[in-house]
C-alpha positions in Angstrom: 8.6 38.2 35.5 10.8 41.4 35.6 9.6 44.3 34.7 12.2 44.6 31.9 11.0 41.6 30.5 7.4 42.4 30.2 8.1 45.7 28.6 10.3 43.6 26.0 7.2 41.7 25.9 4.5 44.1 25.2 7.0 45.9 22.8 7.3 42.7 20.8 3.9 42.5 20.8 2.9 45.6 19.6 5.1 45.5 16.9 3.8 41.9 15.9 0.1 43.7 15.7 1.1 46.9 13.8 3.0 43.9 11.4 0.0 42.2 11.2 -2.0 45.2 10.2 0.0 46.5 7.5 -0.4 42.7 6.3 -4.0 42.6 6.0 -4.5 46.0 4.8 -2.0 45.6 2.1 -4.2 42.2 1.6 -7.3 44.4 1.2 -5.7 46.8 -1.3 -4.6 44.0 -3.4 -8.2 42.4 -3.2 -9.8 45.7 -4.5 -6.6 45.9 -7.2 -7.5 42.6 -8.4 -11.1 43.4 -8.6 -10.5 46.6 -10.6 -8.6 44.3 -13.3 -10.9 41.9 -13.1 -13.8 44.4 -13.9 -11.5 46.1 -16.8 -10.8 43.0 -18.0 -14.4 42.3 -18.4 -15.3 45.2 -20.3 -12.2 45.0 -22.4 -13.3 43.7 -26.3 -10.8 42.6 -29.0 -10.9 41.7 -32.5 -9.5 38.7 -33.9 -9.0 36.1 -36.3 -9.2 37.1 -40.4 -11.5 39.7 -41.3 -12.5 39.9 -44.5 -11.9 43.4 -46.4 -12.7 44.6 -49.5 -9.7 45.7 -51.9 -11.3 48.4 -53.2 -13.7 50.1 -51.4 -12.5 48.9 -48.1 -15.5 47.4 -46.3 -15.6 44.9 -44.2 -17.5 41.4 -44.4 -19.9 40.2 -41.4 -20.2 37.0 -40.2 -23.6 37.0 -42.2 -22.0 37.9 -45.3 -22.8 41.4 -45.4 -20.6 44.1 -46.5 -20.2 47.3 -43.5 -18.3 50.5 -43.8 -14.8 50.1 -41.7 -16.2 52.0 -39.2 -19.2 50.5 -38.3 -17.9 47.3 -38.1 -15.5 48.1 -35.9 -17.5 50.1 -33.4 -20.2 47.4 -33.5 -17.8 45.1 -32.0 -15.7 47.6 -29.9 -16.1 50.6 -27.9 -13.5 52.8 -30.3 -15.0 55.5 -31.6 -14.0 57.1 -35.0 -12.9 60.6 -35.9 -12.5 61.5 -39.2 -10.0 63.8 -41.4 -8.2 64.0 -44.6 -4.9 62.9 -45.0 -2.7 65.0 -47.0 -2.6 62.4 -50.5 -6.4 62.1 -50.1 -6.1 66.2 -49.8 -4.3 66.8 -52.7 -6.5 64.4 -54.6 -9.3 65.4 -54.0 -9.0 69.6 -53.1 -5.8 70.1 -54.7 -7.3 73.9 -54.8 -6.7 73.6 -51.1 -3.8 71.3 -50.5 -0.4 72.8 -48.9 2.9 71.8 -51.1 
């Protein structure tokens, strides 16, 4: 074998292995990317389906029939968190001495 071949050889080679290892670490960063989903996907909760409300007062229904503030229901069965305020309508209604026009 010439010498010219073997260094097209070895070159070939080389660039074959450093192929190869961009492969299988791309491989392992997908792995751990698909493990992160699958953990966030895990934790994820939704609600669905009907949920009964209240007209009125606007609490919500269990499945046990009992009636729950909006807030509680929801947090009981997600991992949102409630902040509350006053819009400006419930403002006006109720502290028109402090409402903005």
């Amino acid at each position: 074998m010439k010498k010219l071949e073997l260094v097209a050889r070895v070159t070939s080679a080389l660039t074959l292995k450093r192929e190869m290892d961009a492969r299988k670490a791309r491989e392992r960063e997908l792995a751990e990317k698909n493990r992160d989903l699958e953990q966030a996907l895990s934790e994820v909760k939704v609600l669905r389906g009907f949920i009964p409300i209240c007209a009125s007062c606007k609490k919500i229904r269990d499945d046990k029939g009992y009636w729950q503030q909006i807030e509680t229901y929801i947090q009981e069965r997600s991992e949102a968190l409630f902040s509350h305020g006053i819009c400006k309508d419930c403002m006006k209604k109720l502290y028109p001495d402090y409402a903005d026009e």
